[in-house]
N, C-alpha and C positions, 0 to 999 in steps of 0.2 A: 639490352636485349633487342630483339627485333617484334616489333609489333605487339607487345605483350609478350612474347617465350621471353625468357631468362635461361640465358644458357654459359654455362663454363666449359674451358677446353682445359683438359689435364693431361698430363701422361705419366706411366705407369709401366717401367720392366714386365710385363708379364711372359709367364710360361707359356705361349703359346703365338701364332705364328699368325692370330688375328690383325688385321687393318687397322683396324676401333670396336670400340662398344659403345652404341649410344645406350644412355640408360634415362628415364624420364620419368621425374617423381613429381606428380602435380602440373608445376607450371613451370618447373626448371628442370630444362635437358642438359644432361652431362654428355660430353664427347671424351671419350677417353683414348686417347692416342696412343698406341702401342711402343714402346721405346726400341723394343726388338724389331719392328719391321723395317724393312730399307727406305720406307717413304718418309718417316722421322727422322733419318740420320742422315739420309741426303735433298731431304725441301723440305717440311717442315721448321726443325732446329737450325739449320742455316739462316733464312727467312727469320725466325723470331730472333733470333742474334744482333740481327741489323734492323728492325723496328721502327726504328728511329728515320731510318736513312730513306732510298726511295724502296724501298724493299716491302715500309710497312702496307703498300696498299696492296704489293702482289699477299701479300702472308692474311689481311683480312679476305682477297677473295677467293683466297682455298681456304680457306675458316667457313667463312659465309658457303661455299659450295659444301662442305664437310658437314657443317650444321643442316641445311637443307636434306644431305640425303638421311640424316641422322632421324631429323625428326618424319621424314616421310616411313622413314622401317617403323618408326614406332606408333605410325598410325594402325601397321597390321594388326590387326585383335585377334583372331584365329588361330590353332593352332598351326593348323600345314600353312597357312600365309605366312608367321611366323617363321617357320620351317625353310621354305621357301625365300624368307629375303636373307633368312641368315646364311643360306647356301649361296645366294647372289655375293650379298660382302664377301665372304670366301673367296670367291672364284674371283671379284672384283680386288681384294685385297693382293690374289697371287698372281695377276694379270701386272698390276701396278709395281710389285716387286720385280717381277720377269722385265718389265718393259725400265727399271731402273739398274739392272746387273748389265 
């Protein structure tokens, strides 16, 4: 983890056209990475394929960057904050698609 978080990255087919889902139970944030989006199947999955090679340090600092926004959404408590940053990821998730087609 970082500094105390505990965090795992997963992914997941989902039906829908989301970026990620952070989800944060306790003390450990899950990042759940969309399999359906373009940012998984062209950096992401590539990047964790090669790990090993010089690739692992570009794929921990889009982790570490992906973590960071993950748990700052899950600071919102509010509803419309809430509201609000889940529309940012949206528009953030179809910006990163658009600018990967």
């Amino acid at each position: 983890g970082i500094h105390g978080l505990r965090f795992r990255v997963e992914h997941e087919s989902c039906n829908n056209d989301d970026f990620y889902m952070p989800l944060l139970k306790g003390p450990e944030l899950r990042l759940v990475l969309n399999e359906c989006h373009p940012f998984y199947s062209m950096v992401y999955s590539p990047l964790a394929k090669h790990i090993s090679t010089e690739h692992g340090e570009s794929l921990q600092s889009v982790v570490l960057l992906l973590v960071a926004s993950a748990r700052a959404e899950c600071m919102f408590g509010g509803f419309r904050e809430r509201a609000i940053i889940k529309r940012f990821r949206k528009l953030w998730g179809d910006t990163v698609a658009a600018f990967l087609s």
